[in-house]
DRENTORKOL-3810 file (N, C-alpha, C; in nm, 4 decimals):
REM DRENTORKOL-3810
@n.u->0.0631; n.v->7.1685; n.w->-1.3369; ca.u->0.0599; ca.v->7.0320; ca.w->-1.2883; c.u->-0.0825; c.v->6.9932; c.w->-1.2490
@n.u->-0.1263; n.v->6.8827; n.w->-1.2775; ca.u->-0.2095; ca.v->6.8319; ca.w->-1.2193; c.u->-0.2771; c.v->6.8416; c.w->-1.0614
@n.u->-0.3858; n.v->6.8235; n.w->-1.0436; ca.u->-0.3997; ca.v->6.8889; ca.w->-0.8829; c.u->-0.5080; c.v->6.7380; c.w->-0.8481
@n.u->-0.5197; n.v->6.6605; n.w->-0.7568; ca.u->-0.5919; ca.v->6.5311; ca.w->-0.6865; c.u->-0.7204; c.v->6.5605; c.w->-0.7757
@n.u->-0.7617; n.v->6.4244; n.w->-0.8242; ca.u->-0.9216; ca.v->6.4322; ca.w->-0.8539; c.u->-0.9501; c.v->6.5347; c.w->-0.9632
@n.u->-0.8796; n.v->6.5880; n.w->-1.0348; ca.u->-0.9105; ca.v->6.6795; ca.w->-1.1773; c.u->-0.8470; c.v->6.6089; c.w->-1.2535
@n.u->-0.8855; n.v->6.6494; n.w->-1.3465; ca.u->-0.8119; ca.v->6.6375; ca.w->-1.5132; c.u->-0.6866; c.v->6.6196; c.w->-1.4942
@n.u->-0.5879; n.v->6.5816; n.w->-1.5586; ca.u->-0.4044; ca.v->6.5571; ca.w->-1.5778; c.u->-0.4181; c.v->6.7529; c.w->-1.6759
@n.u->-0.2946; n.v->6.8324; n.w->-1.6376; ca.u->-0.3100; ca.v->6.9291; ca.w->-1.7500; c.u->-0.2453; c.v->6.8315; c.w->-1.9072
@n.u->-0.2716; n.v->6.9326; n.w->-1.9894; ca.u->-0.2158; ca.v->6.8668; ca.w->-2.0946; c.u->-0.0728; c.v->6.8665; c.w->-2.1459
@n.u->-0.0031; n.v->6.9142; n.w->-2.1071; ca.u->0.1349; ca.v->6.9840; ca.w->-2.0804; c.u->0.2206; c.v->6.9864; c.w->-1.9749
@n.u->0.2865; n.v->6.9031; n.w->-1.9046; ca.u->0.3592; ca.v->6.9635; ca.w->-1.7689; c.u->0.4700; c.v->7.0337; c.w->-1.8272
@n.u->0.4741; n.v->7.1217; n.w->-1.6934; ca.u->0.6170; ca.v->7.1944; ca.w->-1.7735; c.u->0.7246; c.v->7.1794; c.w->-1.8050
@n.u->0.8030; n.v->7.2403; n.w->-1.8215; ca.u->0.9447; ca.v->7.1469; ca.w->-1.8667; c.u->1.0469; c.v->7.3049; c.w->-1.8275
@n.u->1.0000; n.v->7.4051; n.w->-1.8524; ca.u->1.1331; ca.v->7.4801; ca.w->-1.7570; c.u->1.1611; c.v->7.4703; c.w->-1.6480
@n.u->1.2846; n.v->7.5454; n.w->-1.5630; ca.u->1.2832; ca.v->7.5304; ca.w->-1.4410; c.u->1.1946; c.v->7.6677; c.w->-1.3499
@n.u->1.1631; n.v->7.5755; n.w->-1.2253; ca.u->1.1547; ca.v->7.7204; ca.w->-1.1513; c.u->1.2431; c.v->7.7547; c.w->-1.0473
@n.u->1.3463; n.v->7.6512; n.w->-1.0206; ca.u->1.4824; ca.v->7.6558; ca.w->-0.9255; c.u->1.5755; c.v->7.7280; c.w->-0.9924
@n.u->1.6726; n.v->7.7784; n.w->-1.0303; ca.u->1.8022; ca.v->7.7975; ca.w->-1.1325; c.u->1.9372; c.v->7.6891; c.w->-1.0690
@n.u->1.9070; n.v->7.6561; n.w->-0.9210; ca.u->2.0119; ca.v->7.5647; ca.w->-0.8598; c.u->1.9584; c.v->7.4670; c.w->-0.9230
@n.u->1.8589; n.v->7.3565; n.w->-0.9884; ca.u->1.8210; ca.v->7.2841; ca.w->-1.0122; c.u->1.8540; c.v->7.2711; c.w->-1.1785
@n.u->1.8291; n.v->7.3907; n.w->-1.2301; ca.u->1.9092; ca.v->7.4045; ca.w->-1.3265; c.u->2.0106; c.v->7.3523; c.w->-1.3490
@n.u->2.0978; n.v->7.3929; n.w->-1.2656; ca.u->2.2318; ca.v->7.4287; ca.w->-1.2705; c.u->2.3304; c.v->7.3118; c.w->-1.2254
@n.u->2.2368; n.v->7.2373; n.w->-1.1650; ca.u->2.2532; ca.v->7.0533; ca.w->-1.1791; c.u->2.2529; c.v->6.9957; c.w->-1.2677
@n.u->2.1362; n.v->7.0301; n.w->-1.3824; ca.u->2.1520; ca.v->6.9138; ca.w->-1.4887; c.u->2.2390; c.v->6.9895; c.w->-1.5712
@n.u->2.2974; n.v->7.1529; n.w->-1.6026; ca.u->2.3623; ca.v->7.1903; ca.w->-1.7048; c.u->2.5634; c.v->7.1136; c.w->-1.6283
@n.u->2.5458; n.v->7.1015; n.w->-1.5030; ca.u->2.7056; ca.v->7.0526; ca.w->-1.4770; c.u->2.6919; c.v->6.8892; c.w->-1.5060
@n.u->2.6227; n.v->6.7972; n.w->-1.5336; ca.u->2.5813; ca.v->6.7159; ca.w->-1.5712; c.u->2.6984; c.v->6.6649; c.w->-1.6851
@n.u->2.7820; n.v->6.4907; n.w->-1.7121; ca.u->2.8587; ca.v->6.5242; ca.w->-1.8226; c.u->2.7348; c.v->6.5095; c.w->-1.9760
@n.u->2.7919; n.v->6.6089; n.w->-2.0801; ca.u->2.6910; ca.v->6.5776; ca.w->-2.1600; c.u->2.6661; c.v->6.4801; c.w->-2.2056
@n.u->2.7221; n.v->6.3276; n.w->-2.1801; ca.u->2.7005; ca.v->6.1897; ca.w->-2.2169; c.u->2.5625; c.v->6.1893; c.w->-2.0780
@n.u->2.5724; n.v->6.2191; n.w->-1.9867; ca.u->2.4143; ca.v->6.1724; ca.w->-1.9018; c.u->2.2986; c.v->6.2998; c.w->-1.9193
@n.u->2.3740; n.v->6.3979; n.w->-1.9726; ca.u->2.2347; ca.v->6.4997; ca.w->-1.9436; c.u->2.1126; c.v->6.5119; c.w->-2.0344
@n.u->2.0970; n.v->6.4621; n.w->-2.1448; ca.u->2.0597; ca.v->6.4172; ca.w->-2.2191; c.u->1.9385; c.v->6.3142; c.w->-2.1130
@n.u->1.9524; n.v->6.1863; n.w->-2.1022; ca.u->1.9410; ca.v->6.0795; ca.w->-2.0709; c.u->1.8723; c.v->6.1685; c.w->-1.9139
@n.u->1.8975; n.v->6.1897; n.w->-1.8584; ca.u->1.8584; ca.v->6.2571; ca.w->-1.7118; c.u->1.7496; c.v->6.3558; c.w->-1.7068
@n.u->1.7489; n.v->6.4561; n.w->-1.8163; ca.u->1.6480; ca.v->6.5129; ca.w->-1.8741; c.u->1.5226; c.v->6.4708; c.w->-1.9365
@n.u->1.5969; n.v->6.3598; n.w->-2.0154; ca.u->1.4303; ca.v->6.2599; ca.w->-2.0698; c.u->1.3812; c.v->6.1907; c.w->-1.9245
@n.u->1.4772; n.v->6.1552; n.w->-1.8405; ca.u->1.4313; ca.v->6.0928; ca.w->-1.7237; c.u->1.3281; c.v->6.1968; c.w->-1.6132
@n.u->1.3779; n.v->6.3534; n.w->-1.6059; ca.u->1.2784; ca.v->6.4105; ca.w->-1.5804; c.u->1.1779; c.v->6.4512; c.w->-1.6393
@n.u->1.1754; n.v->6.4589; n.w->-1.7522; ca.u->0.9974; ca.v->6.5046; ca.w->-1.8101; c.u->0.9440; c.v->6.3715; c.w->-1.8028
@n.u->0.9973; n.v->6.2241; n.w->-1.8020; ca.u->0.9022; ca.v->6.1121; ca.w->-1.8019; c.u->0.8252; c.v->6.1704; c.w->-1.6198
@n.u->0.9258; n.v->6.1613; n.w->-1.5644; ca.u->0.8486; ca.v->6.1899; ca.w->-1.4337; c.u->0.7510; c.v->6.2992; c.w->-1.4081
@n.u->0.8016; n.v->6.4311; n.w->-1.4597; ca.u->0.6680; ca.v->6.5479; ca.w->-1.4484; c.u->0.5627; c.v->6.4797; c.w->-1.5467
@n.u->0.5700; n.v->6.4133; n.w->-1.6787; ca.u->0.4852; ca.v->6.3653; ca.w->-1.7288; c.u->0.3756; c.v->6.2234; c.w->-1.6457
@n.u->0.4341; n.v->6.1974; n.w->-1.6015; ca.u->0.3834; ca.v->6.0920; ca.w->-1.5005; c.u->0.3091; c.v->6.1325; c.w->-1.4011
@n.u->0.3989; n.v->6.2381; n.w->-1.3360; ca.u->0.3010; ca.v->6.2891; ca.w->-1.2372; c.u->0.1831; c.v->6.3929; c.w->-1.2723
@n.u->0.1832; n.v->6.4691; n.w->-1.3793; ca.u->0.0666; ca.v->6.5265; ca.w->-1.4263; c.u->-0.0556; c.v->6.4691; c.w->-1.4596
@n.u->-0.0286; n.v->6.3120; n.w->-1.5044; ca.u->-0.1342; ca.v->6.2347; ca.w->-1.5602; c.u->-0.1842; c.v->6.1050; c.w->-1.4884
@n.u->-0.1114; n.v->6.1208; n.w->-1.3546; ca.u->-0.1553; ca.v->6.0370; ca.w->-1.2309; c.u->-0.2436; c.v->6.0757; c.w->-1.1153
@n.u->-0.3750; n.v->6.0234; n.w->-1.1050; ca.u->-0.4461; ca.v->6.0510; ca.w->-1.0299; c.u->-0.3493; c.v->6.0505; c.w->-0.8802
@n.u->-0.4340; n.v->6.1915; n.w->-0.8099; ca.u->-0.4084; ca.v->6.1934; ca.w->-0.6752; c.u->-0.2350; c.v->6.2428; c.w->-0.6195
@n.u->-0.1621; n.v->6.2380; n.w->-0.7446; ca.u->-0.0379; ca.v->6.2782; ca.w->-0.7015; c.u->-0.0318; c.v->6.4816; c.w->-0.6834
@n.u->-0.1138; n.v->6.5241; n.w->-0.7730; ca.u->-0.0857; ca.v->6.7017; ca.w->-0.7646; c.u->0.0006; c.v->6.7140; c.w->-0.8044
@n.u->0.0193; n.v->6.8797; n.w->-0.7469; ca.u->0.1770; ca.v->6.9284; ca.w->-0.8122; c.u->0.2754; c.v->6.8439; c.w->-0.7378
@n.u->0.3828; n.v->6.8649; n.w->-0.8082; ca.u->0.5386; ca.v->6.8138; ca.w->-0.7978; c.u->0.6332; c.v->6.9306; c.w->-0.7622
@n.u->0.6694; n.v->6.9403; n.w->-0.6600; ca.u->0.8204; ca.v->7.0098; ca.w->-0.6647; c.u->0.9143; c.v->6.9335; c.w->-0.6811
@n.u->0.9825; n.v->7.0668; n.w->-0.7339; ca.u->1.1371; ca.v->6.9935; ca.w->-0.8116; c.u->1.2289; c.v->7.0963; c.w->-0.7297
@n.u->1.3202; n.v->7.0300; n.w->-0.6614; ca.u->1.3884; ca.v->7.0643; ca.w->-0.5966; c.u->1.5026; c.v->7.0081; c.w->-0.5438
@n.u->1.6142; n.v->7.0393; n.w->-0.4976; ca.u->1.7718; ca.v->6.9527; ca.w->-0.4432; c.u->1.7484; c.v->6.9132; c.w->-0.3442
@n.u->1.7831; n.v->6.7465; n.w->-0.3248; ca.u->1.8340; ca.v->6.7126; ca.w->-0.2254; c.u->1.9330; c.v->6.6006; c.w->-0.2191
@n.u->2.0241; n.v->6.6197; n.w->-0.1875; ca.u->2.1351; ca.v->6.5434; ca.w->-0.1496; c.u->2.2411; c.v->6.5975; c.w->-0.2510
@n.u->2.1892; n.v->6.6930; n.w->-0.3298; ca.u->2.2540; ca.v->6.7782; ca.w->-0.4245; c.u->2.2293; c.v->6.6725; c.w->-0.5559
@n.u->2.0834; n.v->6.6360; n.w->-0.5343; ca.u->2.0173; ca.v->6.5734; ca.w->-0.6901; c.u->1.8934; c.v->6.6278; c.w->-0.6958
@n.u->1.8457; n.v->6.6389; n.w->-0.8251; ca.u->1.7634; ca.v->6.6901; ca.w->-0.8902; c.u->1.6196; c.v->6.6143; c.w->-0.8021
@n.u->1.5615; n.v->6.6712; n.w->-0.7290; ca.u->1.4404; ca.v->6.5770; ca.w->-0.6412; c.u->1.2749; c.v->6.5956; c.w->-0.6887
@n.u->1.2468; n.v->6.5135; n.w->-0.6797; ca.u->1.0877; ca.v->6.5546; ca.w->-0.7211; c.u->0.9662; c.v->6.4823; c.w->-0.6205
@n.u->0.8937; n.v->6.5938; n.w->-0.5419; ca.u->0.8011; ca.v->6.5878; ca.w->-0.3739; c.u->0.6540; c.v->6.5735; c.w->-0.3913
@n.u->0.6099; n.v->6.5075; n.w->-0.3605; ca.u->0.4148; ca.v->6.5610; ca.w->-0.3493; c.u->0.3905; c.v->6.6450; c.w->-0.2089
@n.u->0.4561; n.v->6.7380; n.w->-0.2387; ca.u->0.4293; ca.v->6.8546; ca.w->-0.0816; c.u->0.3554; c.v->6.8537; c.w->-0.0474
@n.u->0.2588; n.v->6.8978; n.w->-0.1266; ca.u->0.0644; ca.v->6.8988; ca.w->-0.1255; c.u->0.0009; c.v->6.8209; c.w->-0.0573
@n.u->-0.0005; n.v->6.7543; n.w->-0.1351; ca.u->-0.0343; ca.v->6.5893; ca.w->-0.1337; c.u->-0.0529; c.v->6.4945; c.w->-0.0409
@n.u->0.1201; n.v->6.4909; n.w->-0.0275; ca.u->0.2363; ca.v->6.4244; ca.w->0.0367; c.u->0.1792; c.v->6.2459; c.w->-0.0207
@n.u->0.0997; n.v->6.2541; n.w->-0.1421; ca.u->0.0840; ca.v->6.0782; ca.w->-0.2038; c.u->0.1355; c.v->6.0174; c.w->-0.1996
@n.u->0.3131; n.v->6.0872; n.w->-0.2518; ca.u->0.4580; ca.v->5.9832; ca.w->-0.2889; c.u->0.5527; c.v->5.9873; c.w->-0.1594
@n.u->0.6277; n.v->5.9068; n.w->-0.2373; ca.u->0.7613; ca.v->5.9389; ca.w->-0.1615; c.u->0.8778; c.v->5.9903; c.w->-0.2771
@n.u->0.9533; n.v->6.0789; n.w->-0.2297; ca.u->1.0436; ca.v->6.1093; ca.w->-0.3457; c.u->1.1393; c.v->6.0498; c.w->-0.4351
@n.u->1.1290; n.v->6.0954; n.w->-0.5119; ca.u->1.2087; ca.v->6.0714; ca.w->-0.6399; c.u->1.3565; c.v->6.1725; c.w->-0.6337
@n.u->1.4421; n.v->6.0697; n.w->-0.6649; ca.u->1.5928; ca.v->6.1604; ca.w->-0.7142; c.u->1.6099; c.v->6.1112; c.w->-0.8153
@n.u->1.7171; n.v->6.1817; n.w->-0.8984; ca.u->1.7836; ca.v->6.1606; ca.w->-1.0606; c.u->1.8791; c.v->6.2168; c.w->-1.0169
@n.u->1.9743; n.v->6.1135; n.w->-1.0568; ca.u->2.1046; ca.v->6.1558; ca.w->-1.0759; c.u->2.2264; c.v->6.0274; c.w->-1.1359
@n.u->2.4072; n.v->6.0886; n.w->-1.1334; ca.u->2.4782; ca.v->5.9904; ca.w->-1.2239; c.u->2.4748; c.v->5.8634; c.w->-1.1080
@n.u->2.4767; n.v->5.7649; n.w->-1.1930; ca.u->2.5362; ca.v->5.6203; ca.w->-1.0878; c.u->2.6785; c.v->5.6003; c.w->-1.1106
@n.u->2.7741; n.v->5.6552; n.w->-1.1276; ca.u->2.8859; ca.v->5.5732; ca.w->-1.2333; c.u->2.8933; c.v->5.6269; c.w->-1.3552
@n.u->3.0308; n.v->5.6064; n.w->-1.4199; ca.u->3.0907; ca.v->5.6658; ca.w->-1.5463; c.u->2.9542; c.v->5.5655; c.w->-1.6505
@n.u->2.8891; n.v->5.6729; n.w->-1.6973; ca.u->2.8251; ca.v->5.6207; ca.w->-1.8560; c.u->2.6676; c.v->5.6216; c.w->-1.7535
@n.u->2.6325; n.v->5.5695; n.w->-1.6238; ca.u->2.5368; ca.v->5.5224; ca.w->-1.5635; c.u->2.4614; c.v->5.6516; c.w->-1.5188
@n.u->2.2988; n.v->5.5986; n.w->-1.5079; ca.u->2.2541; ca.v->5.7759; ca.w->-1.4223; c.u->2.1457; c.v->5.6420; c.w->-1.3501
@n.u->2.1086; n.v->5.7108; n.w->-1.2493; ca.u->1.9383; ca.v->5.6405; ca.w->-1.2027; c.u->1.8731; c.v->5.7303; c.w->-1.1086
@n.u->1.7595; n.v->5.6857; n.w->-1.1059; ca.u->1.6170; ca.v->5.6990; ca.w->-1.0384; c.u->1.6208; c.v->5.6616; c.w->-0.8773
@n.u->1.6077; n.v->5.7285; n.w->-0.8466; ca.u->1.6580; ca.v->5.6641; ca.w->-0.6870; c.u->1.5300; c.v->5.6850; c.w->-0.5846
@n.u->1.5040; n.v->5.6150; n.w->-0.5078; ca.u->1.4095; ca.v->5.6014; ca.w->-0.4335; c.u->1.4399; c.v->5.6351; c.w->-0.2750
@n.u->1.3340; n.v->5.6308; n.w->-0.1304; ca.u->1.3734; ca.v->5.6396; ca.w->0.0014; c.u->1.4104; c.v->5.4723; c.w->-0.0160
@n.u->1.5480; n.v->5.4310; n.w->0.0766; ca.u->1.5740; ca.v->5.3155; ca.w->0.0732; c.u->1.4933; c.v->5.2818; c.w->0.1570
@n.u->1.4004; n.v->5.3211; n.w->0.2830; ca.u->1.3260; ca.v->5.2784; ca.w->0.3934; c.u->1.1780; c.v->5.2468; c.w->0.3352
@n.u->1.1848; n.v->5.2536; n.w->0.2110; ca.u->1.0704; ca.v->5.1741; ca.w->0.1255; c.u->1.0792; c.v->5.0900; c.w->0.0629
@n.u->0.9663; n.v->5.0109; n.w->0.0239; ca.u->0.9644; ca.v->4.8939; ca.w->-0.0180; c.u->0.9978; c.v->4.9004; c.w->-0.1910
@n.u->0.9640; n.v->5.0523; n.w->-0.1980; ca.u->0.9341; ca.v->5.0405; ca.w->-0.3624; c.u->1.0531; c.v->4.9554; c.w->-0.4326
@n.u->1.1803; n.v->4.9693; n.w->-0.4606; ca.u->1.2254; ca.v->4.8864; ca.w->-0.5623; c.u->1.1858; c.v->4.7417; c.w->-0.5558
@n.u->1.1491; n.v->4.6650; n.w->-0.4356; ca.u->1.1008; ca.v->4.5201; ca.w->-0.4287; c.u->0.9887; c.v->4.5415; c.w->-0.4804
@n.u->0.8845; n.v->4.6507; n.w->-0.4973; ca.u->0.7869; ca.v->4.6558; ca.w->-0.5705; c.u->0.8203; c.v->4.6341; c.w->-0.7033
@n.u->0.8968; n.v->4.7377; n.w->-0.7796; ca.u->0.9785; ca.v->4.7273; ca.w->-0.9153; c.u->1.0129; c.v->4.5791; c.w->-0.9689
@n.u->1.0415; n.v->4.5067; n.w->-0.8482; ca.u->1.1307; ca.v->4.4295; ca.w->-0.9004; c.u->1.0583; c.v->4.3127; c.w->-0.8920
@n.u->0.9064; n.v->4.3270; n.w->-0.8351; ca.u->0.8400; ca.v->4.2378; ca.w->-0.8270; c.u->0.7557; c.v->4.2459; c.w->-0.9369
@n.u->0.7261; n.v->4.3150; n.w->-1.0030; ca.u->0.6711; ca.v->4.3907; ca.w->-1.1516; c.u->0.7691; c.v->4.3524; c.w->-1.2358
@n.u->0.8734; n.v->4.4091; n.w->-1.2405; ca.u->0.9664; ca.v->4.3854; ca.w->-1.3456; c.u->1.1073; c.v->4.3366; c.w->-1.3350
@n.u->1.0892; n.v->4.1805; n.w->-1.2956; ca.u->1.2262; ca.v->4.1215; ca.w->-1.2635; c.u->1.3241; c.v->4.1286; c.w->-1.3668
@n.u->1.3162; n.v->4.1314; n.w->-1.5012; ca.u->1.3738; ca.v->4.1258; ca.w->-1.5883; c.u->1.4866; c.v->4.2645; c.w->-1.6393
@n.u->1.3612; n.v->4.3485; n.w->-1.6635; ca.u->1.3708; ca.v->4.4730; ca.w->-1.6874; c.u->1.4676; c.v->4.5913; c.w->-1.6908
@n.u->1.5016; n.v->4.5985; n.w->-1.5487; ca.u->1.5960; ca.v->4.7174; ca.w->-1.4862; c.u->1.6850; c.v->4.6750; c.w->-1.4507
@n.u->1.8352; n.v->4.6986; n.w->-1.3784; ca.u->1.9142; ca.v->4.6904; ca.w->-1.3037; c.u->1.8555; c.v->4.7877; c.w->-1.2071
@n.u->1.8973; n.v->4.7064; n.w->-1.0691; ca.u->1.8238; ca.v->4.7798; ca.w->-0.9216; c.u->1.9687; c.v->4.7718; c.w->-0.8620
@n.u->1.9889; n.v->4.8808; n.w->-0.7836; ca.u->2.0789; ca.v->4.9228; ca.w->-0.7169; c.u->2.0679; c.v->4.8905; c.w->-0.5536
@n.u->2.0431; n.v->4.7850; n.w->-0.5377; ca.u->2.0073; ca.v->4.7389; ca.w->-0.3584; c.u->1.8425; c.v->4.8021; c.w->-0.3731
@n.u->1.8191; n.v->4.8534; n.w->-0.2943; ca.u->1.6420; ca.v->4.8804; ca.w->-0.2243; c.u->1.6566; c.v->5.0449; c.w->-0.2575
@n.u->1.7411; n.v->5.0918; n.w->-0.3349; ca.u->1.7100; ca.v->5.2622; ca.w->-0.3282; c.u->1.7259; c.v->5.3058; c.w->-0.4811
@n.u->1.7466; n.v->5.1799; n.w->-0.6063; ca.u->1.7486; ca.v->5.2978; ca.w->-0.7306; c.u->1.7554; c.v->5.1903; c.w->-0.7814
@n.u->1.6962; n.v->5.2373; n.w->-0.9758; ca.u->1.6927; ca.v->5.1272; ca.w->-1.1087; c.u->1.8156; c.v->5.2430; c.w->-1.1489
@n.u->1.8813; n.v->5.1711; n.w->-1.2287; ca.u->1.9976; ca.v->5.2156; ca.w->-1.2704; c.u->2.0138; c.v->5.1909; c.w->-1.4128
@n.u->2.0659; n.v->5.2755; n.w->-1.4777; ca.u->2.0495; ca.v->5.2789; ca.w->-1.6275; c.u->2.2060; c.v->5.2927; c.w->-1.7108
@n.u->2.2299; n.v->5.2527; n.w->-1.8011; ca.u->2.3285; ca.v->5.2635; ca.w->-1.8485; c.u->2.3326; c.v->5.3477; c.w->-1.9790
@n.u->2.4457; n.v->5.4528; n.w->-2.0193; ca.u->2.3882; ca.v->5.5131; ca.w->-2.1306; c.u->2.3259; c.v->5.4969; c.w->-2.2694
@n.u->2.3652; n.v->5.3793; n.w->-2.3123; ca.u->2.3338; ca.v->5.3118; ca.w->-2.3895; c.u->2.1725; c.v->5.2163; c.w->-2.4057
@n.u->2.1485; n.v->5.2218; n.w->-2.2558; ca.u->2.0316; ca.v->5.1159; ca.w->-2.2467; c.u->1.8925; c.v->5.2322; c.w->-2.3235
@n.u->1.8177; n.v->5.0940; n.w->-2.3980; ca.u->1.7241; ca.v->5.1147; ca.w->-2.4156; c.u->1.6066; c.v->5.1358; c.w->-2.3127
@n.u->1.5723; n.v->5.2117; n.w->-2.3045; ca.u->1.4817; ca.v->5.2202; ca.w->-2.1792; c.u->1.3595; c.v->5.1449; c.w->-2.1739
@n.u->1.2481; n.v->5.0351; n.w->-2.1308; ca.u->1.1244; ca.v->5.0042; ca.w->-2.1457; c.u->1.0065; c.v->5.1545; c.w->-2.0530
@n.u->1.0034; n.v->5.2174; n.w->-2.1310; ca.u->0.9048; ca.v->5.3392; ca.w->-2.0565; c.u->0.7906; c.v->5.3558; c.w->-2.0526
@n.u->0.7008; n.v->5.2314; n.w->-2.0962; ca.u->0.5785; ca.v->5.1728; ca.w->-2.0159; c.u->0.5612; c.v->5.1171; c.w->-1.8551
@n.u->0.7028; n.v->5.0605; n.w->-1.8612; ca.u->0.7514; ca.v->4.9848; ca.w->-1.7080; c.u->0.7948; c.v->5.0963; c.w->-1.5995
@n.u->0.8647; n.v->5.1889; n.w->-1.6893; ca.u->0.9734; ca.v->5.2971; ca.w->-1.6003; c.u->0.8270; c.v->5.3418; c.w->-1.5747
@n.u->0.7259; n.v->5.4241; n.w->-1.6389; ca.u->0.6035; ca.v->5.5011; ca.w->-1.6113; c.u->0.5521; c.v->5.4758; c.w->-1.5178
@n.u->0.5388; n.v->5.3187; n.w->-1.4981; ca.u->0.4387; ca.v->5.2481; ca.w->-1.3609; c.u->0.5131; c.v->5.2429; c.w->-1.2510
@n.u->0.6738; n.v->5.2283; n.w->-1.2599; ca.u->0.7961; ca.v->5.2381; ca.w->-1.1400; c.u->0.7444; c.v->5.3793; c.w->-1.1129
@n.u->0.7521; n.v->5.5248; n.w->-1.1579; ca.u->0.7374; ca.v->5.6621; ca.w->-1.1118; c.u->0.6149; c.v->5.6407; c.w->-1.0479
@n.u->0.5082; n.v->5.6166; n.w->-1.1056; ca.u->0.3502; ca.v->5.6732; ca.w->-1.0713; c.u->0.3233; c.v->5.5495; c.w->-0.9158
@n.u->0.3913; n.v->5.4042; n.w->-0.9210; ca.u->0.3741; ca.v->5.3599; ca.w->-0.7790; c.u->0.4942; c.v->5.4524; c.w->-0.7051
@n.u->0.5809; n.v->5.5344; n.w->-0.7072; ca.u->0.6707; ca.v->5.6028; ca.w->-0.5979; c.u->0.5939; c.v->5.7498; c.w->-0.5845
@n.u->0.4869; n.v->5.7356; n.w->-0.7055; ca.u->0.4710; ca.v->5.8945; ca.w->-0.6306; c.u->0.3248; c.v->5.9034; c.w->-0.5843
@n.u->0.2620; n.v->5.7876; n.w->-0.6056; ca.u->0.1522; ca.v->5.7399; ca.w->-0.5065; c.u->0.1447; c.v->5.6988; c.w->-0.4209
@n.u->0.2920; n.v->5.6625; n.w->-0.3427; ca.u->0.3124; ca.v->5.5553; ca.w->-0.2786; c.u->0.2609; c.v->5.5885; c.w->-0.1034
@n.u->0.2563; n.v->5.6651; n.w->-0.0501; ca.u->0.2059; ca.v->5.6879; ca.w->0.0820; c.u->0.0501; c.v->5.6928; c.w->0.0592
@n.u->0.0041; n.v->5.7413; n.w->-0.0429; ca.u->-0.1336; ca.v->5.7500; ca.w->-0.0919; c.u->-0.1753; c.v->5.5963; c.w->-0.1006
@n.u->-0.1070; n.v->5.4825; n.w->-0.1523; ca.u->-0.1467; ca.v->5.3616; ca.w->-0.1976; c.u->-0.1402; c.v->5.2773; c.w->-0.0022
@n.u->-0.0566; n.v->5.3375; n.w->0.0452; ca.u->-0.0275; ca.v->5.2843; ca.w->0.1962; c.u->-0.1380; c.v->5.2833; c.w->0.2796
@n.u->-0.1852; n.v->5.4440; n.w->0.3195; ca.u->-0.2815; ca.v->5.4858; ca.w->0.3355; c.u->-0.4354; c.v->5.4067; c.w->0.2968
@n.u->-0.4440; n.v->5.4201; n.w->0.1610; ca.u->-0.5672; ca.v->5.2990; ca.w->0.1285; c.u->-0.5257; c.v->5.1463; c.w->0.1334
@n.u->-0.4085; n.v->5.0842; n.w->0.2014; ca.u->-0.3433; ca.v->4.9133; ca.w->0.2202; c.u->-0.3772; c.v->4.8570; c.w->0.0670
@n.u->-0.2948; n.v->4.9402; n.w->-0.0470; ca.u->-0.3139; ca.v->4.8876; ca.w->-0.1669; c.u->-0.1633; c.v->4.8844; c.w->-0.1820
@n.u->-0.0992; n.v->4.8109; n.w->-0.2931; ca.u->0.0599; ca.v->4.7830; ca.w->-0.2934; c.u->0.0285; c.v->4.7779; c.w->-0.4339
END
């Protein structure tokens, strides 16, 4: 992973280093795991090639697949997980602003789930120029606070 102020590596990884984390997306139905999986490498990909975020842990919480700037502490976390039969999303701290950020960027775009997740349907085409800039402002986001940038 990427580390503040260096290069992005060229590669983030893509195995696990949890096996419980694993073992989330393999109980997953195979109509979302698919779809949940591309949703996590967009994010390790995001965060490898975003200044100032560092490594990422990937780790459970709330018994979803979570992703932290421990290091860092730049972001605020990221969850993945199902919304609903066919649905998965991206879920955010609701005690942040970010989806009004999202949604102030991209009114059109996403379905937002109140102030804590964009929500996806299995079928939806994803825009992942938009989704890219939704990850990289949540995982900069105490970092962007810190310097009073939004």
């Amino acid at each position: 992973m990427k580390r503040a102020g260096k290069p992005a590596a060229t590669t983030p990884k893509t195995s696990f280093d949890d096996p419980a984390v694993e073992a989330v997306f393999a109980a997953f139905p195979k109509l979302l795991r698919g779809k949940l999986l591309a949703l996590r490498r967009l994010v390790l990909e995001t965060a490898a090639s975003t200044e100032g975020v560092g490594e990422i842990e990937e780790t459970l919480k709330w018994g979803q697949p979570s992703y932290l700037t421990s290091k860092t502490r730049s972001g605020s976390t990221i969850r993945l997980g199902e919304a609903g039969v066919g649905r998965y999303a991206l879920y955010v701290h609701c005690q942040t602003d970010l989806v009004a950020m999202f949604q102030e960027y991209y009114p059109g775009q996403f379905t937002y789930g109140g102030n804590r997740s964009v929500i996806f349907d299995v079928d939806d085409d994803i825009p992942e120029p938009a989704l890219r800039h939704c990850v990289a402002l949540a995982l900069t986001y105490h970092l962007n606070k810190r310097k009073g940038a939004r």
